[in-house]
C-alpha positions as CSV (number, residue, x, y, z in Angstrom):
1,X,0.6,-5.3,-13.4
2,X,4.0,-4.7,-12.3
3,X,3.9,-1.6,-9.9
4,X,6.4,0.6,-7.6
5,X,5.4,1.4,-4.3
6,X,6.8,3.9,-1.8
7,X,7.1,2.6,1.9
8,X,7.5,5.1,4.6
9,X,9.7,5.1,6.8
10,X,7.5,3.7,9.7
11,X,7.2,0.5,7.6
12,X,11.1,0.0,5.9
13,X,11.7,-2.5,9.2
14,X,10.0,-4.8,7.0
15,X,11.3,-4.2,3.3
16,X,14.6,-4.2,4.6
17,X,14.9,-0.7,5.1
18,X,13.8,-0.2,1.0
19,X,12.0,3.4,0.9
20,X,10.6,1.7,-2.7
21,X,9.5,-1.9,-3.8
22,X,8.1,-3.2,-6.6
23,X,4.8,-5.0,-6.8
24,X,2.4,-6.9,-8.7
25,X,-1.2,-6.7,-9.0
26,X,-4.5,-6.0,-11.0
27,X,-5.6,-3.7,-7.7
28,X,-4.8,-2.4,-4.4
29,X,-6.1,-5.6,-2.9
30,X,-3.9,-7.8,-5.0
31,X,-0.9,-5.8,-4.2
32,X,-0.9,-5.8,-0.8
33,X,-1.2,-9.8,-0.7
34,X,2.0,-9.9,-2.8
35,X,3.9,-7.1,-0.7
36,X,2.7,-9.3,1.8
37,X,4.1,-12.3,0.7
38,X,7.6,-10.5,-0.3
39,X,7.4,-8.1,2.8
40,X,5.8,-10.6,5.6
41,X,4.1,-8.8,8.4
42,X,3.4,-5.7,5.9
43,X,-0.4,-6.7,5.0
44,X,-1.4,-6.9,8.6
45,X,0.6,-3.5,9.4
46,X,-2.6,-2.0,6.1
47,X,-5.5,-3.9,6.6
48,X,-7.3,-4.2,9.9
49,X,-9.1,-7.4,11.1
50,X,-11.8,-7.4,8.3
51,X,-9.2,-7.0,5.5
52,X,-10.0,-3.4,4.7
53,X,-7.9,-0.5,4.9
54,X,-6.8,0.6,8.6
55,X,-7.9,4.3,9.3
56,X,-4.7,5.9,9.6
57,X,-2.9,4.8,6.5
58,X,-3.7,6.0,3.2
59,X,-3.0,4.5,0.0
60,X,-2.4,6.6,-3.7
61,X,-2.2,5.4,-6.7
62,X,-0.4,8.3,-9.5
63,X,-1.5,11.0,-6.6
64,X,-5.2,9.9,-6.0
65,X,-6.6,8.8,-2.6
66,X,-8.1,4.7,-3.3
67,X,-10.7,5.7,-0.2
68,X,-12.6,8.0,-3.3
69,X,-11.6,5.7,-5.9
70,X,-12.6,2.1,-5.7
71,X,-10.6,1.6,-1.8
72,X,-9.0,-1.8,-2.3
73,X,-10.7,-2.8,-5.7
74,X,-9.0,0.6,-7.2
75,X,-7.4,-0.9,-10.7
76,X,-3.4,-0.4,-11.0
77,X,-2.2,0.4,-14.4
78,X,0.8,-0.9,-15.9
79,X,3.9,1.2,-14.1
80,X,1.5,3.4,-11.5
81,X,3.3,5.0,-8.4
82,X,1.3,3.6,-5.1
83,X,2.4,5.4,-2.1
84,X,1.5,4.1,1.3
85,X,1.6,7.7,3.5
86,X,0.6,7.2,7.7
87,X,-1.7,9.7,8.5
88,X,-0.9,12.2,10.9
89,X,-2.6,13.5,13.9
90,X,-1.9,16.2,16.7
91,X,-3.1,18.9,18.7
């Protein structure tokens, strides 16, 4: 499935300084190993060391959080907005 995915600014270094990019995959998983392959450097930026997502970014797909969906097996339909968002943290 053909997706669009919004890249913030912390990550546009690596799509060329593209705040959006289109994708392909059947899930979160799948996508990231082709923005990976488009955007080298981007996979290892969202998954830590034992492929899963890293605990400060957070992935949606059409405005709903993949960590209470099905994380990286979440399914993509056909022209779904993914948004990778950094979480923040202060105090």
């Amino acid at each position: 499935m053909s997706v669009q995915v919004k890249v913030p600014t912390q990550l546009r270094t690596l799509t060329d300084g593209a705040s959006e990019v289109s994708g392909t995959g059947g899930d979160v998983g799948s996508l990231i190993k082709d923005l990976d392959a488009s955007h080298p450097g981007l996979g290892e930026r969202l998954l830590d060391d034992s492929g899963q997502l890293r605990r400060f970014v957070n992935v949606y797909v059409n405005d709903e959080d993949v960590r209470f969906l099905d994380g990286l097996g979440t399914t993509l339909p056909e022209g779904a907005q993914v948004s990778i968002i950094p979480a923040v943290a202060g105090g």
